[in-house]
N, C-alpha and C positions, 0 to 999 in steps of 0.2 A: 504494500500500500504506500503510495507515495505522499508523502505530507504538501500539501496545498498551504503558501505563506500567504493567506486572507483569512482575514476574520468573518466567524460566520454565529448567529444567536445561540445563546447557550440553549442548551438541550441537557434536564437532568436525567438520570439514571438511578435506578435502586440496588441493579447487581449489575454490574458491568466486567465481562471478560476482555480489554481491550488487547491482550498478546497471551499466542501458544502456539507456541513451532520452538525446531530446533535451533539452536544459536552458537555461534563460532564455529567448531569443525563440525557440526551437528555430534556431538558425543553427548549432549544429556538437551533434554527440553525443556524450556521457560515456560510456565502460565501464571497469566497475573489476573487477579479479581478483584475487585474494588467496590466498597457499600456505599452508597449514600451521595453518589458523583453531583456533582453541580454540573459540572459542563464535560459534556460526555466526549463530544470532540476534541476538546482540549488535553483530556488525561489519553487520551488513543495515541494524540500527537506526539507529547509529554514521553508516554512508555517507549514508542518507534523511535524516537529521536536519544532516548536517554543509553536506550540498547546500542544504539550504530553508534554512539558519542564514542564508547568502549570497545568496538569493533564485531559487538556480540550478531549482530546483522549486515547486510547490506545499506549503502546511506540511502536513505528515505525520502531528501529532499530532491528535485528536479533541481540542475543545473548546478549543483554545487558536488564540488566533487568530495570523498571521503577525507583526504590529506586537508580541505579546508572547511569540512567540518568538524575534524579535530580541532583546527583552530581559533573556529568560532566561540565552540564550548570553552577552550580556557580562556576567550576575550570578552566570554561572559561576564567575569569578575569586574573586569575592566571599563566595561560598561556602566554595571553598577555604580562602580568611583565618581562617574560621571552626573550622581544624582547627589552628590556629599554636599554637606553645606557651608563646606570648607575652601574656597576658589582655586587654592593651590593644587588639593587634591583632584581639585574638577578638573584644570591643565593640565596636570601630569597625566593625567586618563586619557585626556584628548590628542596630547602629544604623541605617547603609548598606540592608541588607538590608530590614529594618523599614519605612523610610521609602519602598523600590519598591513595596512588597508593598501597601502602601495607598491606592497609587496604579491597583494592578492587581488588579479583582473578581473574585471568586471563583477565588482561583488565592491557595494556602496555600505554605507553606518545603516540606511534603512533595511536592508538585508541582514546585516548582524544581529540589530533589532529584533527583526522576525524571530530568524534561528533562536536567537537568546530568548524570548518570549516562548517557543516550541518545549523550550527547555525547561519551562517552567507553569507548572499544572495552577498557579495559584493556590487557594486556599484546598483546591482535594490534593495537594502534597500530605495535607494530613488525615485523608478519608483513611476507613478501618483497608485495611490489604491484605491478602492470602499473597503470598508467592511463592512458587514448588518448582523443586530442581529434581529433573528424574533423568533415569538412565536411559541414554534412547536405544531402540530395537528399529532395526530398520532390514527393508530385503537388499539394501547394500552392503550389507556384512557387517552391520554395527547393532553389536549383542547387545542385549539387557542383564538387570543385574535381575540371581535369585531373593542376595539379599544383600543388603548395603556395604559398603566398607569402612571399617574404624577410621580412615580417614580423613575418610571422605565427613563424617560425622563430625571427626574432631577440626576440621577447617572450619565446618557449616558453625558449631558451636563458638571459635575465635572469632570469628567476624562479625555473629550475631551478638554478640557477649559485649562489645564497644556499644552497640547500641539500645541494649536492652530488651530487642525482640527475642519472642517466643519462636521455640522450635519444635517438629512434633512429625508427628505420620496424621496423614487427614486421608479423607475419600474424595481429593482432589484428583481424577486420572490413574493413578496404581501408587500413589505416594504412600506406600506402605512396605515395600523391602527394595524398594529400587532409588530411594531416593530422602529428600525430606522436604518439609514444607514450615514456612515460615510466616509470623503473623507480626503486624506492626502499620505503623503510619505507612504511606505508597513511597514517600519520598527514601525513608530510611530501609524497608525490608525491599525495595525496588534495587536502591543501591546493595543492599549487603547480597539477594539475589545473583546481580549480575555479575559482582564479583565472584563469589562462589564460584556460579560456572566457567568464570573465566578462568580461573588458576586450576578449578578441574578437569578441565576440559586439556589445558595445555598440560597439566603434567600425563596425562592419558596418553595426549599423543606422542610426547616424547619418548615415555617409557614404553611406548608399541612397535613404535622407530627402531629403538635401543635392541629389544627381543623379540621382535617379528619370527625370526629363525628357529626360537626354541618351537617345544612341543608344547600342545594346549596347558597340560599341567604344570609345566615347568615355566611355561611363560606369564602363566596368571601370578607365581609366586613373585619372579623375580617383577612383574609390574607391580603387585599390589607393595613389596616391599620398597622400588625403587618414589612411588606415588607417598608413600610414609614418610618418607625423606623428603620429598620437596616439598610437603605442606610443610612440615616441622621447621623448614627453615624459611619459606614462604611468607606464613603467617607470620615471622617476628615483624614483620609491613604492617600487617592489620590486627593490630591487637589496641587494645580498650586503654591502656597506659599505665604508667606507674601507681598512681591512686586508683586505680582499679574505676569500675563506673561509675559515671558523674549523674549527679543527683537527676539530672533531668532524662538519662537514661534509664532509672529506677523508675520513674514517672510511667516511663514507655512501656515498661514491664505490665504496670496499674492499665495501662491503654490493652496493653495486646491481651490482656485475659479478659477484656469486654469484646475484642475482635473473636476469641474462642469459642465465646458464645453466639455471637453474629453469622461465624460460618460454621457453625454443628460440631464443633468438633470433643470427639469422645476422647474418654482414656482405654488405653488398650496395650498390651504388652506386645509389641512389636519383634517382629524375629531379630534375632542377636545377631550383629552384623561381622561379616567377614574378618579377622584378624589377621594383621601383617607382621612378619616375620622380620623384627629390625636388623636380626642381627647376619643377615644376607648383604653382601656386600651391594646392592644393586641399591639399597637403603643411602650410603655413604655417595654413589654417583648420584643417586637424583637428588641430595643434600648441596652436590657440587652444581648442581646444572641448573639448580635454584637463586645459588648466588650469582651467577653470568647472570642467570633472566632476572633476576631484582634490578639491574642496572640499565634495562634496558630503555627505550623513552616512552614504549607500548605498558610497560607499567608504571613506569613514572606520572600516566595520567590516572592510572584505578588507584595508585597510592593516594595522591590529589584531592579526587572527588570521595573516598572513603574518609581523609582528615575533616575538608570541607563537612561531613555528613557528621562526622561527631561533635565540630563546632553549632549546627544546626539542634544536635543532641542535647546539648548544655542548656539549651533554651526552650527545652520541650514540656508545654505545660502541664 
């Protein structure tokens, strides 16, 4: 679906699916549900545009190409500067601003605008949200899981942990041994979402890359052991920080067990998930191949917009 930059009357919504399909190499699937929407087109926008900002899609928008809508989203901020009611910091943004803009043809401040507005759902940033990360199955050769992996679990739990969202198995799709499902404001479990499957998805494929060769059983070990290692060392990016959660992320916790109720969700003892064998050396190489990819600029933007999300956090009512 390609996003149209015109405003059109809001249209609310009471349950809204606005994304579900596969994202990045297609190795696991996004869907996102949202209660209570104000403006239905706007959170569709919002979702399409927040997914490609991270590379989890295709870019969305007509005539902008992907390499500049990277760099719209981080000239988002920049914009904002521009509303300060501080004159100096109003120049320095225009200056800033100025200087991209000439760098990037055919593409004006009222275009940035737009994108930067796409980017931003307004007040359903805080509508209740379900967001589920599953294993995809496809007839291109991309398995499903029987039942989840430690983790895979223990990333999903690091990056929801920053923000105080709930994490769970629902009757969302199959999110019940393939995967997990997460509940919170759309803005926060949207971002901690796409993260997830971004760093899952890549450590999959490298570790697939790495032992392709072996046999089915011998290859599932050394994946699931070398995928232990690069979250472990992954996550030290997205963790909740030295005082541990900030009160406004406690808040969010207060928020997502009223979201539990809003989308039915039971207790239930979920099958025990897969356990990884650290002490495989294939553990130690995906530990290594985690620190190369922390440096790279493809994460240097989900580091970004996950810090951004827990300054957003601090002021969560």
């Amino acid at each position: 679906m390609a996003i149209l930059l015109q405003e059109k009357k809001a249209i609310p919504a009471a349950d809204l699916m606005p994304f579900s399909r596969a994202v990045f190499s297609k190795k696991f699937d996004l869907t996102v549900r949202v209660k209570d929407v104000l403006d239905k087109q706007r959170v569709e926008n919002y979702v399409a545009a927040f997914v490609a900002s991270l590379g989890g899609i295709a870019n969305p928008f007509a005539n902008i190409s992907s390499e500049m809508l990277s760099k719209m989203s981080r000239l988002g901020k920049v914009l904002d500067r521009m509303n300060s009611p501080y004159e100096h910091e109003r120049a320095n943004a225009f200056r800033i601003l100025s200087g991209h803009l000439k760098d990037m043809s055919e593409v004006d401040i009222d275009t940035v605008k737009a994108v930067h507005g796409a980017l931003d759902a307004g007040a359903d940033l805080d509508a209740k949200a379900q967001v589920s990360i599953e294993k995809s199955q496809s007839c291109f050769g991309e398995s499903g899981w029987m039942r989840t992996r430690d983790w895979f679990n223990k990333l999903t739990t690091e990056i929801c942990r920053a923000f105080g969202l709930k994490t769970g198995y629902c009757s969302v799709g199959k999110v019940c041994h393939n995967g997990k499902a997460i509940l919170g404001t759309l803005s926060a479990a949207l971002t901690a979402g796409v993260i997830i499957a971004k760093i899952a998805d890549n450590a999959l494929t490298l570790a697939k890359r790495e032992y392709f060769h072996l046999s089915d059983a011998y290859q599932k070990q050394k994946v699931n052991a070398f995928c232990v290692g690069f979250i472990e060392e992954m996550t030290t990016q997205f963790r909740a920080g030295e005082n541990g959660m900030s009160e406004g992320a406690m808040r969010m916790g207060d928020f997502a067990d009223m979201c539990e109720a809003s989308f039915g969700w039971r207790s239930f003892d979920p099958v025990t998930p897969t356990k990884s064998n650290r002490s495989l050396s294939a553990a130690d190489e995906g530990r290594s191949s985690a620190e190369k990819r922390k440096r790279d600029s493809d994460y240097e933007g989900a580091v970004n917009v996950f810090e951004r999300q827990k300054v957003r956090a601090l002021a969560f009512y």
